[in-house]
C-alpha positions in Angstrom: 116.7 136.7 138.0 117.3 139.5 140.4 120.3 140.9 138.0 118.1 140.4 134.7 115.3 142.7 136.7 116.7 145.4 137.2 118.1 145.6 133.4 114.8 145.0 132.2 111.9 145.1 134.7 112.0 148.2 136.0 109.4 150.5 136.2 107.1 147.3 135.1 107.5 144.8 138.2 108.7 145.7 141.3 110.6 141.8 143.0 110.9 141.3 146.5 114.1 139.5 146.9 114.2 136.0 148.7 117.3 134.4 151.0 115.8 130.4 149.4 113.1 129.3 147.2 112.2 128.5 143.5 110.1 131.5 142.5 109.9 135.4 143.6 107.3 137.5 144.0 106.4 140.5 141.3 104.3 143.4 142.1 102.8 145.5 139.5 104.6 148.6 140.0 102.3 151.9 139.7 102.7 152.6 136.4 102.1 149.4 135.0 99.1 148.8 137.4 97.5 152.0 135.8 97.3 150.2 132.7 96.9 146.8 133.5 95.7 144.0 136.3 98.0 140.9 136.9 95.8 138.3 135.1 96.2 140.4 131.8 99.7 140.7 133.0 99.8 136.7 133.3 98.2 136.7 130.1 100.9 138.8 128.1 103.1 136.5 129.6 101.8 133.6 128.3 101.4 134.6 124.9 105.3 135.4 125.3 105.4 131.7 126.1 106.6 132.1 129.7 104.5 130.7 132.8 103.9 133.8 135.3 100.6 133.0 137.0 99.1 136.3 138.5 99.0 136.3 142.6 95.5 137.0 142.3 94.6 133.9 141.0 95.9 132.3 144.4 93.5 134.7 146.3 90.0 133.4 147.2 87.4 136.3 147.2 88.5 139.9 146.7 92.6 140.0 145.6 94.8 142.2 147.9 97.7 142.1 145.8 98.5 142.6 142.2 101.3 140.8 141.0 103.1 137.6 139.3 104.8 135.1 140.6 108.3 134.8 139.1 110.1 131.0 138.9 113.1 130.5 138.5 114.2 127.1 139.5 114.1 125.4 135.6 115.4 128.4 133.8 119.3 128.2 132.8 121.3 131.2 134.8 122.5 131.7 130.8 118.7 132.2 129.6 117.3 134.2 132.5 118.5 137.6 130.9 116.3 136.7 127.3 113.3 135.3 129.4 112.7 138.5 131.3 113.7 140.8 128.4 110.6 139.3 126.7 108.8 139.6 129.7 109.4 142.9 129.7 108.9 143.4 126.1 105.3 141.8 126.8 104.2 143.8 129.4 105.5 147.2 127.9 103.3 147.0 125.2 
């Protein structure tokens, strides 16, 4: 997940990187926070067919953080690069 990020994510998400786990997770980086807030974020995703819930969602009251939370755990290493290319694709547009 890490490896396909940085090919593709940059700019858009920025990962913070965990030692164990089954997800990791993304914050809107600047740019893409300009634009956007993580549940229409989520929402892109979604309508690419991949499940990235936003982190505000898991907030109760006000969110502090913008972001989306990233599994990996069910993915195939071999599919990971084409999931987060059509992440990407999803949120760049």
């Amino acid at each position: 997940l890490l490896a396909a990020a940085t090919r593709h994510l940059d700019g858009l998400l920025d990962l913070n990187p965990d030692e164990a786990g089954m997800h990791l997770v993304a914050r809107l980086a600047p740019p893409l926070a300009a634009r956007m807030d993580d549940r229409e974020a989520a929402s892109r995703a979604a309508r690419a067919n991949l499940t990235a819930p936003s982190l505000s969602a898991f907030f109760h009251g006000k969110p502090t953080a913008q972001g989306l939370l990233l599994g990996y755990a069910a993915v195939a290493e071999e599919a990971m690069d084409g999931a987060v290319g059509r992440l990407a694709a999803a949120l760049a547009t």
